[in-house]
Z-matrix of the N, CA and C atoms (Angstrom, degrees):
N
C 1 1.448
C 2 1.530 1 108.27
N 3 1.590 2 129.02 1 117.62
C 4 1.461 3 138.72 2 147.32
C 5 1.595 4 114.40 3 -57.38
N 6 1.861 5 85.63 4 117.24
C 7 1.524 6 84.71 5 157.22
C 8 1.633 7 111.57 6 -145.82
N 9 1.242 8 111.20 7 156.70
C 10 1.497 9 107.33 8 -164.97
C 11 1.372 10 98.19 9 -104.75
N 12 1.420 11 113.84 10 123.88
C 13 1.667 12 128.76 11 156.34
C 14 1.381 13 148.56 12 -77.21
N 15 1.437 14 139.54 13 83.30
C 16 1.039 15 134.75 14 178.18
C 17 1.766 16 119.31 15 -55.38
N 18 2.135 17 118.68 16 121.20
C 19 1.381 18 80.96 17 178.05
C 20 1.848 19 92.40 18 -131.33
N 21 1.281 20 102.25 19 -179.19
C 22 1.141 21 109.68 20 -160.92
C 23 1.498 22 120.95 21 -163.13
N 24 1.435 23 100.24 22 162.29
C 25 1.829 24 100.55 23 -175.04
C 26 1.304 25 121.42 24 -130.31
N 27 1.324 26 92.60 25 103.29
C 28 1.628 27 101.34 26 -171.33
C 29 1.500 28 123.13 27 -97.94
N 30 1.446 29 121.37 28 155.08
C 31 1.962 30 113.85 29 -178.62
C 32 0.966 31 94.04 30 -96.57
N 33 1.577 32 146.81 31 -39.00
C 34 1.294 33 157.43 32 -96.09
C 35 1.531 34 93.07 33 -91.39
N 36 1.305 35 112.90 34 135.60
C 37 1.742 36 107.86 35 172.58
C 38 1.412 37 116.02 36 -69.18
N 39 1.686 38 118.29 37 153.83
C 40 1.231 39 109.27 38 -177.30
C 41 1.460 40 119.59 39 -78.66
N 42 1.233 41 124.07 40 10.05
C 43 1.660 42 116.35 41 160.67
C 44 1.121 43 102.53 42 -99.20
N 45 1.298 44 142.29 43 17.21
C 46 2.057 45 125.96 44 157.20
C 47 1.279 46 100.98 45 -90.33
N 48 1.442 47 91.79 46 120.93
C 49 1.855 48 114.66 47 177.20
C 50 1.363 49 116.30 48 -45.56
N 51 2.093 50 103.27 49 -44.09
C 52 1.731 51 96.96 50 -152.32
C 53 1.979 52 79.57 51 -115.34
N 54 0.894 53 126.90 52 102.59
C 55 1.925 54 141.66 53 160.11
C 56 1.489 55 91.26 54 -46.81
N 57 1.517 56 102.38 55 120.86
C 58 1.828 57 111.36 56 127.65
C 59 1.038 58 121.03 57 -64.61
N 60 1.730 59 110.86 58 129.32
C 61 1.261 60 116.56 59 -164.86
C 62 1.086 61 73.52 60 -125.98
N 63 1.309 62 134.46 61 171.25
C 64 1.452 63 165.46 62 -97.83
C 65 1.410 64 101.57 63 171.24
N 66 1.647 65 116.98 64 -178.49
C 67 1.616 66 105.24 65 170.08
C 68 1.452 67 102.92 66 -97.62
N 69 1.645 68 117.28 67 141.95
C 70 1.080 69 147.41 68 169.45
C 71 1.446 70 111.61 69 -41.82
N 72 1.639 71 127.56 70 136.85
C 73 1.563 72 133.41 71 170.92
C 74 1.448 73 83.19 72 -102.73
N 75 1.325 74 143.38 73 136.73
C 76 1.480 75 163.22 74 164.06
C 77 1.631 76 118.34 75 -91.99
N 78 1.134 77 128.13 76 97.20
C 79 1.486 78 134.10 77 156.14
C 80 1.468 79 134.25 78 -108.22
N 81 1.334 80 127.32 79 134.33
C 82 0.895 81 137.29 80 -168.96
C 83 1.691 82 118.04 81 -89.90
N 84 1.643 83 137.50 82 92.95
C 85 1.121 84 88.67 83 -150.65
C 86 2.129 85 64.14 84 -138.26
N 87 2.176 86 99.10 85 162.64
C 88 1.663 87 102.33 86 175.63
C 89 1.546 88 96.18 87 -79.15
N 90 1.320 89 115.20 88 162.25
C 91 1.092 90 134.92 89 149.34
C 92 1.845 91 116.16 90 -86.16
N 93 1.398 92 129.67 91 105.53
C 94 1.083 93 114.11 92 -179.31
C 95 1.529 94 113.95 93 -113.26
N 96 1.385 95 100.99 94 7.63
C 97 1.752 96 98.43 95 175.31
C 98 1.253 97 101.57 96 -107.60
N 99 1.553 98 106.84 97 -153.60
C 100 1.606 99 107.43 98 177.08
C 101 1.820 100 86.02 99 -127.95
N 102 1.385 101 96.14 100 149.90
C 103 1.757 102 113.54 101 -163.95
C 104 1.329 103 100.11 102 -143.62
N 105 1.473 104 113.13 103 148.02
C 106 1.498 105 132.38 104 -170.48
C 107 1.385 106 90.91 105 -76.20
N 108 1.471 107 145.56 106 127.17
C 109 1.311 108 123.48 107 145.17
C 110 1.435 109 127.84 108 -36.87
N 111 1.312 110 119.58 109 -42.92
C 112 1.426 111 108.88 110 -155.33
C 113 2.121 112 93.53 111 -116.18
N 114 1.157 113 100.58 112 22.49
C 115 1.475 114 112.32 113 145.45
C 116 1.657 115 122.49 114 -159.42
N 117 1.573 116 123.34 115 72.03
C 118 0.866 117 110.40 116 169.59
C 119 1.548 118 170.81 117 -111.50
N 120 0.920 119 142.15 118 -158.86
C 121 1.803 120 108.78 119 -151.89
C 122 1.611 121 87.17 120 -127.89
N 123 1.647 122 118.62 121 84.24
C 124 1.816 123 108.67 122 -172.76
C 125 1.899 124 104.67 123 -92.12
N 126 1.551 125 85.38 124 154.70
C 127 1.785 126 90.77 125 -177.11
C 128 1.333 127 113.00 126 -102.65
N 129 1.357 128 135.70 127 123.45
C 130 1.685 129 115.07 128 -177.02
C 131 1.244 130 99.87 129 -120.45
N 132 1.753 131 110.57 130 155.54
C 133 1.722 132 99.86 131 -179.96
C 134 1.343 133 84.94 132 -126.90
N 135 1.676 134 123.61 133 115.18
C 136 1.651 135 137.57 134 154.86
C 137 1.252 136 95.39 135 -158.79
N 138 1.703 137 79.08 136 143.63
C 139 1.365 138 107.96 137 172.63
C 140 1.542 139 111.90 138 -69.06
N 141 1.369 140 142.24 139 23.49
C 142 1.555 141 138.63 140 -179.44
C 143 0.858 142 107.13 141 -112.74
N 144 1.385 143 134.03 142 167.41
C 145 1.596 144 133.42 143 -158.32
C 146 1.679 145 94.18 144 -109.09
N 147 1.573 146 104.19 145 135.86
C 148 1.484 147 100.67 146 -171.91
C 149 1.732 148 97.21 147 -117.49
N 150 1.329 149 93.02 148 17.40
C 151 1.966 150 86.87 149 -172.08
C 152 1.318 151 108.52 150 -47.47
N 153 1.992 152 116.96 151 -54.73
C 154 0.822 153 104.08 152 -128.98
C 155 1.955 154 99.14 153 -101.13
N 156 1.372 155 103.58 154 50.03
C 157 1.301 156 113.47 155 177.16
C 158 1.624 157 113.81 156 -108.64
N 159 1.118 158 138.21 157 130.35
C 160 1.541 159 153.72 158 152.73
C 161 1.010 160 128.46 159 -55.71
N 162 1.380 161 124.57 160 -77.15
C 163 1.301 162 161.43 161 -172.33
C 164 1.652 163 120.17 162 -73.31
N 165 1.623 164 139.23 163 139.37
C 166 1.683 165 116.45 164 158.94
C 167 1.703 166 76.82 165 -140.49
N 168 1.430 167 79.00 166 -163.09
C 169 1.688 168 116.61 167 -179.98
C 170 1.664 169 120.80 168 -129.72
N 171 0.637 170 139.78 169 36.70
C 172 1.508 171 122.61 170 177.94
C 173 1.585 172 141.12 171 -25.45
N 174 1.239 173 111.12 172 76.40
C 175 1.789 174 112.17 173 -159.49
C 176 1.610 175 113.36 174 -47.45
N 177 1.590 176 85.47 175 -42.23
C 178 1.997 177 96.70 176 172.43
C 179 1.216 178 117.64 177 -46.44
N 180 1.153 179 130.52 178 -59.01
C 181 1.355 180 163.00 179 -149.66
C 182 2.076 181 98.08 180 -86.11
N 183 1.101 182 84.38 181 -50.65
C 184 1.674 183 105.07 182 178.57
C 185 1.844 184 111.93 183 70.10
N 186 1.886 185 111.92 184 29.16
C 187 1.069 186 118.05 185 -166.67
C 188 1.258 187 94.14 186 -142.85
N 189 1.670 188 110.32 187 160.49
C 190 1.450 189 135.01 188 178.23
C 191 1.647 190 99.02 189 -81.26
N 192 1.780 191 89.07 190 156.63
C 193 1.639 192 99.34 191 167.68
C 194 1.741 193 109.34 192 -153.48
N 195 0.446 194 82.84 193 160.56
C 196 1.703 195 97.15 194 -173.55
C 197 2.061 196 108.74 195 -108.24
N 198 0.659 197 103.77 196 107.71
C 199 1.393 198 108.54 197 -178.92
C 200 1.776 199 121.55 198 -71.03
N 201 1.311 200 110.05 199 93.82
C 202 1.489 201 123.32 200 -154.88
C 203 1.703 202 102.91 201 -85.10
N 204 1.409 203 138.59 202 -47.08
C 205 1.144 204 156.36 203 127.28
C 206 1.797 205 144.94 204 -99.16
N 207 1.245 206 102.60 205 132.35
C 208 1.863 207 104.06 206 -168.54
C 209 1.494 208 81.01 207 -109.07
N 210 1.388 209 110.90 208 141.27
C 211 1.873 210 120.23 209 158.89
C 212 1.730 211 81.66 210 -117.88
N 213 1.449 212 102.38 211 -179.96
C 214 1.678 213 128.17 212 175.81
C 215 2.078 214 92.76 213 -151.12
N 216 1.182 215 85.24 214 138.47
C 217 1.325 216 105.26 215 171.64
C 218 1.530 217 124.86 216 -104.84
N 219 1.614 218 128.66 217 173.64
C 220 1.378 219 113.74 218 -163.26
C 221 1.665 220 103.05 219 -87.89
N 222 1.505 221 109.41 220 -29.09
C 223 0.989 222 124.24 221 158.70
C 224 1.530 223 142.95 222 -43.67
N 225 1.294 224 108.94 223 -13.61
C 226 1.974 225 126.18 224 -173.22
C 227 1.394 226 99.16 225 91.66
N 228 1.092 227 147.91 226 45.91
C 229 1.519 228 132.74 227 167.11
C 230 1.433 229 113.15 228 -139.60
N 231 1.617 230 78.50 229 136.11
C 232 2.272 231 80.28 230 -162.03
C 233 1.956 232 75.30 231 -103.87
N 234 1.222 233 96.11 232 146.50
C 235 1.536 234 137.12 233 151.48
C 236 1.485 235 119.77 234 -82.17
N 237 1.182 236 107.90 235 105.07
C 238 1.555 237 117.82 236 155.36
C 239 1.435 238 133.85 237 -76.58
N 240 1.061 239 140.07 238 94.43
C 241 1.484 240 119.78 239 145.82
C 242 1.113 241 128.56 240 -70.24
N 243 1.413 242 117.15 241 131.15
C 244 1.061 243 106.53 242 -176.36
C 245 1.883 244 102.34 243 -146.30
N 246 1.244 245 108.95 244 162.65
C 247 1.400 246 129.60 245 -162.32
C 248 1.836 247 107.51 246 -147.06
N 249 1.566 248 91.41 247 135.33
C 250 1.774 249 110.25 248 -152.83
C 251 1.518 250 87.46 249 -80.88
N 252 1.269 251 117.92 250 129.25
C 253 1.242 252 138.72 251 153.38
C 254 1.637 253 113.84 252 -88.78
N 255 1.685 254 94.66 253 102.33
C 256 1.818 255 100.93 254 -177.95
C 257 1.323 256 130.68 255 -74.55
N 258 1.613 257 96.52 256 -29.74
C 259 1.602 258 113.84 257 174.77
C 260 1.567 259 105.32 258 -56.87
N 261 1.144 260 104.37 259 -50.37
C 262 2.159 261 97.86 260 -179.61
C 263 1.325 262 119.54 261 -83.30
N 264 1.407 263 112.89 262 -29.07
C 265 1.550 264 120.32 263 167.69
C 266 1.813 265 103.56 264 -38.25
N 267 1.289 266 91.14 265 -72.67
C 268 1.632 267 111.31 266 -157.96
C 269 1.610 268 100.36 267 -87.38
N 270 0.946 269 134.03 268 14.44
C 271 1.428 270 127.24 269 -169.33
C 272 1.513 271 106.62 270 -46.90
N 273 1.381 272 104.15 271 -55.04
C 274 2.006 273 110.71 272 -163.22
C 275 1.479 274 86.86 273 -64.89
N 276 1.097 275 161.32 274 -34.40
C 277 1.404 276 138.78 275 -179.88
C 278 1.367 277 123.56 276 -98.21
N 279 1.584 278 99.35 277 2.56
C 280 1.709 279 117.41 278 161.01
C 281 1.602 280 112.82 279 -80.46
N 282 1.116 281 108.05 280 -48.51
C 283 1.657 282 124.07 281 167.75
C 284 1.479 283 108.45 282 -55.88
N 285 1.352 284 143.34 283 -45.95
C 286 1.324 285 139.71 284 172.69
C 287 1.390 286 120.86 285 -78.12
N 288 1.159 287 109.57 286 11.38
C 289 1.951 288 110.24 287 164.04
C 290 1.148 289 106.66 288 -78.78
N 291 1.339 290 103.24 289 146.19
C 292 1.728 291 107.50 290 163.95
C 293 1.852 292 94.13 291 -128.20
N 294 1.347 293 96.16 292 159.72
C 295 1.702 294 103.22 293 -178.03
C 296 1.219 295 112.07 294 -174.80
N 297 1.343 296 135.82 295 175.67
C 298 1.003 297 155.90 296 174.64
C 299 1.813 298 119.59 297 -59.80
N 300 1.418 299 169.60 298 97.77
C 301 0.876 300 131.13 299 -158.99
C 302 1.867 301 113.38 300 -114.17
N 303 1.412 302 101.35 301 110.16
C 304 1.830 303 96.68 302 -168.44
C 305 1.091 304 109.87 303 -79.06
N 306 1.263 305 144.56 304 19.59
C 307 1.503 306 131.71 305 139.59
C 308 1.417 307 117.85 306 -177.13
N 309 1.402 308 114.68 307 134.01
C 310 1.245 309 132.91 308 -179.81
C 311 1.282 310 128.69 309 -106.63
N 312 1.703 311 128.87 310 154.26
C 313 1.161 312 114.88 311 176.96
C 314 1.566 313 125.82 312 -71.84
N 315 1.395 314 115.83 313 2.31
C 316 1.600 315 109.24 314 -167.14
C 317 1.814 316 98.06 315 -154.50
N 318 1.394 317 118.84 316 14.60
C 319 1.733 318 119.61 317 -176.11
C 320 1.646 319 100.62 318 -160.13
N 321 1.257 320 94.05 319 131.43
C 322 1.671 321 98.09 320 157.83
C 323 1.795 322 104.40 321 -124.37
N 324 1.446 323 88.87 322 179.09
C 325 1.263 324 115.05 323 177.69
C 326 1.697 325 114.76 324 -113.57
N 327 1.309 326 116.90 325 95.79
C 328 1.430 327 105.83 326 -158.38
C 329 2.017 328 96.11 327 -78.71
N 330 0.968 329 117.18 328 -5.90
C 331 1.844 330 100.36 329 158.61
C 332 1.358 331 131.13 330 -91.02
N 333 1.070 332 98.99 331 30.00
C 334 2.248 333 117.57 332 -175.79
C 335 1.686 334 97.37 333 -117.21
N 336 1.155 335 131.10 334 109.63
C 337 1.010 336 118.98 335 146.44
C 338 1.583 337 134.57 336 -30.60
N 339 1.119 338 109.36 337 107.81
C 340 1.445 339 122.54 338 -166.64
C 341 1.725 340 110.20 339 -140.21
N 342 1.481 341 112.52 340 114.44
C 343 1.748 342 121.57 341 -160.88
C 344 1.874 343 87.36 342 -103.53
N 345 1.305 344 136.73 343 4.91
C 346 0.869 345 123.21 344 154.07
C 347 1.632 346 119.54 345 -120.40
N 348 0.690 347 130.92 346 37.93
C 349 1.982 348 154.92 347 145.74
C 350 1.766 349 101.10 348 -106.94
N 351 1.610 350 88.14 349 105.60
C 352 1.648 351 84.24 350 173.59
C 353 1.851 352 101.41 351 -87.49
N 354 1.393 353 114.19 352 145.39
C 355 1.320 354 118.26 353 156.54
C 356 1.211 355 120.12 354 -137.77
N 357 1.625 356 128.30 355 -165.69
C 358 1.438 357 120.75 356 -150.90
C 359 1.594 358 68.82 357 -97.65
N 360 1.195 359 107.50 358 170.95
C 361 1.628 360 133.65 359 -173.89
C 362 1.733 361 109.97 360 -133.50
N 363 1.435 362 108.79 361 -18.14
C 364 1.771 363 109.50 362 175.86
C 365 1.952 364 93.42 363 -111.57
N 366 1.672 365 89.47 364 -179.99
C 367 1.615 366 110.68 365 -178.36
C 368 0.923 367 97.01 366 -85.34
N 369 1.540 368 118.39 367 133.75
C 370 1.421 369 127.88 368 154.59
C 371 1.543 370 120.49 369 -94.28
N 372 1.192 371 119.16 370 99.44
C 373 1.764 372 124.16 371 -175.80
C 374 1.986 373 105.51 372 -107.81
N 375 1.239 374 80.54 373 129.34
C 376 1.802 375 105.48 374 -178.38
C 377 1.290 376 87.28 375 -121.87
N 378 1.535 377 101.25 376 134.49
C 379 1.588 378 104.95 377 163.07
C 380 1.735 379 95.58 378 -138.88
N 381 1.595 380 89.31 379 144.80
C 382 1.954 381 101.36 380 -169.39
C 383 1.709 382 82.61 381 -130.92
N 384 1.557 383 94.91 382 141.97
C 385 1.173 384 120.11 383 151.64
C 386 1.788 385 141.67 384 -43.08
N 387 0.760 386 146.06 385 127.63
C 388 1.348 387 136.29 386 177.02
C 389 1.912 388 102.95 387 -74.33
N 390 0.955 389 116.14 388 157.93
C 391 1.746 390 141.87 389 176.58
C 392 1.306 391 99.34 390 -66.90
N 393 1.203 392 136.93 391 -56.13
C 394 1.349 393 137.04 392 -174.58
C 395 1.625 394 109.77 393 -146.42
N 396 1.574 395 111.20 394 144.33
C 397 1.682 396 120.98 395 -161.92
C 398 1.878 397 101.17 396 -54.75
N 399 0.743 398 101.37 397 160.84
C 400 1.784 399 119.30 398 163.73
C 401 1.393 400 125.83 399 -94.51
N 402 1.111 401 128.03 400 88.36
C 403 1.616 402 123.55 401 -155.98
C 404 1.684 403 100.95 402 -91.14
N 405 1.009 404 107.79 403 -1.67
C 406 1.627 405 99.77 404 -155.27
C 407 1.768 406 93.34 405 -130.03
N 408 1.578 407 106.46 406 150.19
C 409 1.550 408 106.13 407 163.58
C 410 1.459 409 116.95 408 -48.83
N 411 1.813 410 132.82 409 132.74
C 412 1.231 411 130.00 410 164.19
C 413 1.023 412 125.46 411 -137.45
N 414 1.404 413 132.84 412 -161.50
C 415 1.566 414 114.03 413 -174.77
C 416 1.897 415 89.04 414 -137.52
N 417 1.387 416 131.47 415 123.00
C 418 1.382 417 119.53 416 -165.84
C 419 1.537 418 99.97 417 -120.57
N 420 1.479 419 105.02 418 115.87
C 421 1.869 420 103.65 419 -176.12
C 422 1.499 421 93.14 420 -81.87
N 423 1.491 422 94.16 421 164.37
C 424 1.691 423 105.35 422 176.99
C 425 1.184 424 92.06 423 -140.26
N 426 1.473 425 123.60 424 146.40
C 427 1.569 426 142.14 425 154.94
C 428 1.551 427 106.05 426 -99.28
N 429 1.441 428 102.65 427 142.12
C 430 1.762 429 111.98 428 140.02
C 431 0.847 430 132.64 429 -116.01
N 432 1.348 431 126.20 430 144.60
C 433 1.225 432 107.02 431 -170.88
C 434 2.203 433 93.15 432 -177.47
């Protein structure tokens, strides 16, 4: 089986969903074993040095990988390991969630149970005086806030 590889070198930390990618080095290489998709072991035969790559593409596969180990052989064939990066794979259907979010670095939600947001746990009652007495039946709204 032919499949064509995009590879690449990325800084990007591994929790950013969408990777700067750079421009793509392109190889064409068979698959003649059988390989995990979402860990797989590709064979390339060029004479160019592929050390200093991280990152590929798998069009077949239609998913990202992160390049975990390169070997080189005596023969010309660099070895990939490689390991599926889901955050970039799946990004466009990572980007279309909507949800709830139980904790942030700079906002909470004080109606989410949350054991690391300390808050008061009893009633706090203030009572203020009025400016002048009330002689007459009334009806007195109160806000909190």
């Amino acid at each position: 089986m032919s499949v064509t590889i995009n590879l690449y070198t990325i800084s990007d930390d591994n929790r950013v969903v969408s990777k700067t990618l750079g421009t793509p080095t392109s190889y064409d290489c068979n698959l003649k074993e059988q390989t995990d998709v979402t860990a797989p072991v590709i064979r390339i035969q060029t004479s160019s040095n592929l050390s200093g790559y991280n990152y590929c593409y798998i069009a077949r596969y239609g998913r990202y990988y992160y390049i975990d180990r390169i070997e080189t052989t005596p023969t010309g064939f660099w070895i990939l390991h490689c390991r599926c990066d889901v955050l970039m794979s799946y990004k466009t259907q990572i980007k279309k969630l909507t949800g709830t979010v139980n904790r942030s670095e700079t906002t909470y939600n004080s109606y989410l149970n949350d054991n690391e947001y300390k808050a008061l746990s009893y009633r706090k009652i203030v009572t203020k005086q009025f400016p002048n007495a009330i002689e007459e039946d009334c009806f007195i709204l109160m806000t909190v806030g």
